[in-house]
N, C-alpha and C positions, 0 to 999 in steps of 0.2 A: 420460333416459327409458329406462326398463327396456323388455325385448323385447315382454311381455305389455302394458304400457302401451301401445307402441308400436302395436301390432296391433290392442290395444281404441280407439284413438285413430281407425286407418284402420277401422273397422266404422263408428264412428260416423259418420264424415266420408261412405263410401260409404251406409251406408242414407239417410244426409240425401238424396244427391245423385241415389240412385233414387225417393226422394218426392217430390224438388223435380221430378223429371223427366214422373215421373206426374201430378204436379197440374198442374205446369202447360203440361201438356202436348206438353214439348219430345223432341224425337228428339236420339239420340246421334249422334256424329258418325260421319260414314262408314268405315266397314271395308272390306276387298276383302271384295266375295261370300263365302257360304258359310265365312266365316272360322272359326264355331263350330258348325257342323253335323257333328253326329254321324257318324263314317265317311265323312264328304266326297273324294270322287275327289280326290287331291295332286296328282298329276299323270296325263298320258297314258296310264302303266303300269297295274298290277292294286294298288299302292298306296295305302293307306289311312290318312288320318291324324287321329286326333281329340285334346282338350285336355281334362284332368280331374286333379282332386287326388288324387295315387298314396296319398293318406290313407284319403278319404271318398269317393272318386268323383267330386265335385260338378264339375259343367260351368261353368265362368263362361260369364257373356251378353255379349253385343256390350259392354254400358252397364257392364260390371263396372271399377272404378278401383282400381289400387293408390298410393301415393304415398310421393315420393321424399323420406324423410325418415330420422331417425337410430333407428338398431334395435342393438340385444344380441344376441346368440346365437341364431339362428348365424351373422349375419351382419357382426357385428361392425361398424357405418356409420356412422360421425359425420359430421354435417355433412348435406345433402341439400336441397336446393332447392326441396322443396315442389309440384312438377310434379305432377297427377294424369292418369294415362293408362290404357289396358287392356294392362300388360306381355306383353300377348301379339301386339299387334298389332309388337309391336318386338326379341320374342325376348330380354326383360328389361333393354333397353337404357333408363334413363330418357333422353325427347327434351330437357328441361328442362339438364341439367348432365354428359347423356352416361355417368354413372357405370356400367357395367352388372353387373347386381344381379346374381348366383349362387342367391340364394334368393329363392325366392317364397312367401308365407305364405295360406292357405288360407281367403279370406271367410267359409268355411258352418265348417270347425272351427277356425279359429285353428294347423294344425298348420304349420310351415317345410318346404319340402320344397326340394330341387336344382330349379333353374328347367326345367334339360332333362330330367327325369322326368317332368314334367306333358306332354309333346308323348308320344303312342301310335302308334308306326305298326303295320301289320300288311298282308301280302298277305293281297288278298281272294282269293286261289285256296287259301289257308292252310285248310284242314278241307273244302275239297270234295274230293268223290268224284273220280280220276281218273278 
């Protein structure tokens, strides 16, 4: 399966599994807090850290799934287990077969980006006034 295949395969598989989730009416599985919240306090410090596609911007949601399957370029993956999860709740690690992904591919454009270019941090004292 070519990469573009690949990636049209997890759209399909993901829009299915936010319809399925909306009709009928089931909730995703639990996340830590604030897992996707825009500029969410990281920790104790003046750090800030949010998740978005260094392509398009787009935010995945709590319920977003990627799946561990075989991909082309850039990732070059044979083989993959079939696991769907939100690779962000695990820092690109699939739970299913352990493999941990490098790239992560973009739900809203289809673009491959490095898995750790999607995490943003920034000090929130970063552009205030001293």
């Amino acid at each position: 399966m070519t990469g573009a295949a690949a990636a049209a395969t997890g759209r399909m598989v993901y829009m299915g599994t936010v319809s399925h989730e909306a009709f009928q009416g089931g909730t995703p599985p639990s996340l830590p807090p604030g897992m996707f919240d825009v500029g969410r306090q990281h920790d104790e410090s003046t750090r800030k850290e949010r998740i978005r596609c260094p392509a398009c911007q787009w935010q995945p949601a709590a319920a977003s799934r990627w799946f561990c399957q075989e991909t082309g370029a850039p990732e070059h993956f044979t083989g993959g287990c079939g696991e769907g999860w939100n690779t962000f709740t695990t820092r690109g690690r699939c739970p299913g077969c352990q493999y941990q992904w490098r790239w992560t591919a973009c739900l809203k454009c289809d673009t491959w980006s490095l898995h750790d270019a999607w995490y943003e941090s920034e000090d929130a004292d970063a552009g205030r006034p001293a």
